[in-house]
N, C-alpha and C positions, 0 to 999 in steps of 0.2 A: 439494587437493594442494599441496604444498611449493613455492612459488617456486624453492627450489635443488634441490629434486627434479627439477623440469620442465625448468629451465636444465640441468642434469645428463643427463638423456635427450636433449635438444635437441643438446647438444654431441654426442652419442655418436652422434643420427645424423647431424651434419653432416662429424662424421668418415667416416662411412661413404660421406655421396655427395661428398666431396670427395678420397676416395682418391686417389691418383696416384704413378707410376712414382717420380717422386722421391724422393728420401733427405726432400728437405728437410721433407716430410710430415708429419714425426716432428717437427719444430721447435716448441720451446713456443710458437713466436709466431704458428705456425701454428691452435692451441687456444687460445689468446690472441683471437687476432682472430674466429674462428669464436666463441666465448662473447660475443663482447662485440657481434657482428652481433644475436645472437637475443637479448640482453638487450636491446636497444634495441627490438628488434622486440615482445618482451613488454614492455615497459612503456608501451612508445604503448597496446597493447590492453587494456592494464589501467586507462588512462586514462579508453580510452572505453566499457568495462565498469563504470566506477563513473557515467559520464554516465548509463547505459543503467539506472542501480539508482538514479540520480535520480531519474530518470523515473517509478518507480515511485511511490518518496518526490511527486514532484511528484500523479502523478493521483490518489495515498493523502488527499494534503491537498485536492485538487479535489473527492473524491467526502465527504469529513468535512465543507467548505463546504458541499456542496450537501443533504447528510442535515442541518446544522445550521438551513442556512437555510429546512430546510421546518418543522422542528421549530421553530424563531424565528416562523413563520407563523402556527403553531397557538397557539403558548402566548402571543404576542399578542391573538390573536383570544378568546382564554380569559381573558385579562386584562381585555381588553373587555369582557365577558360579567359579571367581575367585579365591575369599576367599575360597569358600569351598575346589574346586582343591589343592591350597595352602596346607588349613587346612589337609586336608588328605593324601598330599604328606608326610606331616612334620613330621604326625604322625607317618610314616613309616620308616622315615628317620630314625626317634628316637629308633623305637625297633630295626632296623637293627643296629644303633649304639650301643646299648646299648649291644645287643647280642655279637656284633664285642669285646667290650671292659671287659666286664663280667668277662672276665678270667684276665684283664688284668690290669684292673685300681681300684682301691679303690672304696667305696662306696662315701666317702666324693669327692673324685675328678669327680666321673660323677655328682654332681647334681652341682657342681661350674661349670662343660663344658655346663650345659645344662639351667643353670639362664641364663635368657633371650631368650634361644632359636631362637637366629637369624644365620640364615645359614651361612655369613661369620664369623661370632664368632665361632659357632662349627667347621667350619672347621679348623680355627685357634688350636682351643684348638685338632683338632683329629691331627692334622698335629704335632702338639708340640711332641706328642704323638710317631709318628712315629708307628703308627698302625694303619694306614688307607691304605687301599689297594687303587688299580686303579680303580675295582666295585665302592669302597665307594667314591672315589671323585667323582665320574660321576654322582652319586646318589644326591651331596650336590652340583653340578653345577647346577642339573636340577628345584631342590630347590632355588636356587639364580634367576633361570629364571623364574619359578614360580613368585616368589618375584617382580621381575620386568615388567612382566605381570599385577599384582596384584596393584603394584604402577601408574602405566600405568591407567588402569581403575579408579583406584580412581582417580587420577588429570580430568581424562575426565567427569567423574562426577561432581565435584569440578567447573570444567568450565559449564558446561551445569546449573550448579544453579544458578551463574555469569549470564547466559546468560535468563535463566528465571527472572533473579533480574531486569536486562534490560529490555524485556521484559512489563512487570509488570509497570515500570517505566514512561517509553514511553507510558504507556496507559492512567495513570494520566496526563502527559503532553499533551497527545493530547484530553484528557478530560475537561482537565484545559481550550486549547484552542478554544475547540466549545464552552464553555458556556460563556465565556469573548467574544466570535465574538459576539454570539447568544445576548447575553445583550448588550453590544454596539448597534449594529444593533438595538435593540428595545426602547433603551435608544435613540439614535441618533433620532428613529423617533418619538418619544414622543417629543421631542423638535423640531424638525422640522416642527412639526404640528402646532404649534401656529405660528412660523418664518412663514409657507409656508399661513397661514391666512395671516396674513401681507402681504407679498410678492401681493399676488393674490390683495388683494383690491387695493394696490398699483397698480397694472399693469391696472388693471378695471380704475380706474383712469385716467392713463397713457393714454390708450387705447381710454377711454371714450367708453367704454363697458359696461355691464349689471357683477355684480361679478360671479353671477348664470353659465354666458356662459363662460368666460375665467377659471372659473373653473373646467368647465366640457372638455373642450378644454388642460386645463394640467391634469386633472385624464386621457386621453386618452393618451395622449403623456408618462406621467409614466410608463402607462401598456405596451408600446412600449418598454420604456426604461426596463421595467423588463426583457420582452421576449426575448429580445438584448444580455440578459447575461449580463456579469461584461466588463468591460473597459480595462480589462488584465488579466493575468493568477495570481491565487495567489500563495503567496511566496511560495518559495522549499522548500520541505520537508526536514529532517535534512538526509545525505549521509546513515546513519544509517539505512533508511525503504526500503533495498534494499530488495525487495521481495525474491529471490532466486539468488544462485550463476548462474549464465549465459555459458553455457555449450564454452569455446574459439575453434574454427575454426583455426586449422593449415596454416600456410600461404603458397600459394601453392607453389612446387619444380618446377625447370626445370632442366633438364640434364645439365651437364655441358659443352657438345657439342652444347646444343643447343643455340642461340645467343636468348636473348629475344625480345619477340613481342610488340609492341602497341597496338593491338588489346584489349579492353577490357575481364573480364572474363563472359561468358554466367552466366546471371542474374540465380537465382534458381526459377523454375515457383512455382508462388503460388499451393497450396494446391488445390484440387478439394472442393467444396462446401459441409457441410453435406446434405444430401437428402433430398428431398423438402419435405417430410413432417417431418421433426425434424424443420426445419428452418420455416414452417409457424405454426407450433404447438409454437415454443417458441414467435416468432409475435404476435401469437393469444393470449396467455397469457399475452403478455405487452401490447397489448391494452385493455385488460379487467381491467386494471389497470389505463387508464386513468383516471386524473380527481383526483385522490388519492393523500394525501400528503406528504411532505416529510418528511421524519424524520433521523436522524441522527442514524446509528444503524440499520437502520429500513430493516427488510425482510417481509415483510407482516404480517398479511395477506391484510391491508388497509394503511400501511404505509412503505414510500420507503425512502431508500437511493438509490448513482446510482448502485452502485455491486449488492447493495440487489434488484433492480429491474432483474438485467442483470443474478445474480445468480438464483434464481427462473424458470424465463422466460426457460431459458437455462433446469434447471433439469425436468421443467414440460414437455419437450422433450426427456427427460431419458440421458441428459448430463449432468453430475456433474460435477460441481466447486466450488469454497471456496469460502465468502463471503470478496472478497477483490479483488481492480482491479484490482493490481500488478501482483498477481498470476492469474489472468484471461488473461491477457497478457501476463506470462512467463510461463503458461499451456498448450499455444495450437499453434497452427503454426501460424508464422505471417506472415502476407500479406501486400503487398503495399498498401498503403491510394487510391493511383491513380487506383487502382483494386479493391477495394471492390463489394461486392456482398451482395444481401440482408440476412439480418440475421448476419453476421459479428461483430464483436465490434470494438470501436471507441475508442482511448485515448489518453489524453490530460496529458501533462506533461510537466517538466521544463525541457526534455533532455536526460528521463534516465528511463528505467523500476520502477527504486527505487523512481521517483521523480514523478509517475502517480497520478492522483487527480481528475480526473474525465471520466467516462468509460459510452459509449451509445451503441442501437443495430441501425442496420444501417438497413433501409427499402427500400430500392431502391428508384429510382426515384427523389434522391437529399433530400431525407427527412431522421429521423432520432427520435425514442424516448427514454427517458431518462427522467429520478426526476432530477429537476436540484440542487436544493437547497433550505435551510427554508424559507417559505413563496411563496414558488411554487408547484405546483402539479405534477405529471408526466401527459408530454405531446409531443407531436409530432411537432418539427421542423425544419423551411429550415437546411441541411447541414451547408450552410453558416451562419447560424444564428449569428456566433460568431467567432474567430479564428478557423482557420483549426486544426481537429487532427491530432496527427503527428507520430499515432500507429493505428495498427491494427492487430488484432489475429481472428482467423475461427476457432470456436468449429465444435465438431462433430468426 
């Protein structure tokens, strides 16, 4: 939704709860000051709306470390596997060469064939030789394959550290990120607070009001605007936090006989629901959670981020998921928005599995709870509270 759209409706209702007998009502500095109350009010929360899409970005690159560094584990331990292979191919290769040659070449000439010990070198020097049978080259093939086996795994290696270095990287940067929103945001309302005194006597003025009531009249309308959400989605993620490769769908064949149709292709029906008691068991755990606040990082056991509410929720049901939204939406079967069902997840994003930023459970009945972000609690509201999500995935 349009930052000057929302500012625009905002004014319109702070016109409405600020009416009053006076003329001076009517005054543009009366619209003036009203606009510039909620713009400050929407930008503090847009501050810590992008902290809260950090956060994502942050457990996106915590849960890519930890997927890289088990895949780093394996392809070590295969490396291993290699080396050793190698190692005790080589070894064999050598006393079979040496046996081969014994009778045939000096003492001084095997240990010049065998400095360095690399497979195309000995073969070279056995070949020189013209005492290598067809046995023996097959033997120094299978060692050059070996070899490139062995080269093979090391570069995969070599990249997988590249890719924990990234990783690692992106964790700083999106740490960087939440605590420059988180300070801004706190910074911004620290000075906003003396502006927003000013402001408010000014309108009492204006008003010819009491300050006492037109101030309790805007601390109400703020709490509005909190509960509203931010003014727009914050920025996209870098193309980088794409959670997982995305499985590609064939694009379907027709015979070549047959002439193509218009008919669209039958839609894939959503997934069945998990059973209703995983689905009210994980419910019940996110509302035992209201009230709690947010935290960035946060998986309980009293403070939330949104994965970290939605991951819990979900395994206090005996569903396990990672503490990240991306992979909570590229984990489990997606579903239409326009089909949800209670207990389902919700996700907000700039477009793209890799660009998710904020993830809820969905309660039927057009309702919906979720941690929203710093300086809110997990709590339960309208669907519509804010922009529509434009994903959804069904554990279970």
């Amino acid at each position: 939704m349009p930052r000057a759209f929302v500012a625009t409706v905002a004014a319109a209702v702070i016109g409405s709860l600020f009416a009053a007998p006076s003329a001076q009502a009517d005054s543009p500095s009366v619209g003036e000051i009203q606009v510039r109350l909620v713009q400050m009010r929407q930008d503090i929360n847009g501050l810590y709306a992008q902290s809260a899409a950090a956060s994502e970005q942050l457990n996106g690159a915590s849960y890519r470390l930890q997927q890289v560094r088990v895949d780093l584990g394996e392809r070590r331990a295969e490396l291993g596997q290699a080396q050793a292979s190698f190692d005790e191919y080589r070894d064999a290769v050598e006393t079979m060469t040496v046996e081969r040659f014994q009778t045939h070449v000096s003492g001084r000439a095997l240990v010049a064939m065998f400095d360095g010990l690399e497979p195309s070198g000995l073969l070279e020097q056995a070949s020189a030789r013209s005492s290598v049978d067809e046995a023996m080259t097959a033997e120094l093939d299978a060692l050059d394959a070996r070899q490139v086996v062995l080269d093979a795994e090391a570069q995969a290696v070599e990249t997988l550290v590249a890719d924990q270095e990234k990783a690692r990287a992106d964790q700083v940067s999106a740490q960087q990120t939440i605590d420059q929103s988180i300070a801004g945001a706190e910074e911004m309302a620290a000075s906003a607070e003396a502006e927003r005194d000013t402001l408010l006597r000014q309108l009492a003025v204006a008003q010819d009001r009491p300050v006492a009531e037109v101030t309790a009249v805007q601390d109400a309308l703020d709490e509005r605007l909190d509960e509203s959400g931010p003014s727009g989605p914050p920025a996209a993620p870098s193309p980088t936090d794409t959670p997982t490769k995305q499985p590609t769908t064939n694009p379907p064949t027709t015979s070549p006989t047959t002439p193509p149709t218009t008919a669209p292709p039958k839609p894939t029906p959503d997934p069945p629901p998990a059973s209703g008691s995983k689905v009210e068991k994980a419910i019940a755990y996110a509302r035992a959670q209201l009230g709690e606040k947010y935290k960035w990082g946060g998986a309980g056991p009293s403070q939330w981020d949104c994965s970290g509410l939605t991951m819990r929720a979900w395994q206090s049901a005996g569903v396990g998921m990672s503490h990240y939204a991306g992979s909570q939406y590229t984990g489990f079967s997606k579903v239409s928005v326009s089909k949800i069902k209670r207990g389902d997840l919700l996700f907000w994003s700039n477009g793209s599995a890799g660009s998710i930023y904020h993830v809820a459970m969905y309660l039927g009945g057009g309702q919906m709870i979720h941690s929203p972000r710093p300086g809110r609690t997990v709590e339960i509201v309208p669907l519509n509270y804010w922009i529509q999500p434009d994903m959804a995935s069904r554990p279970g």
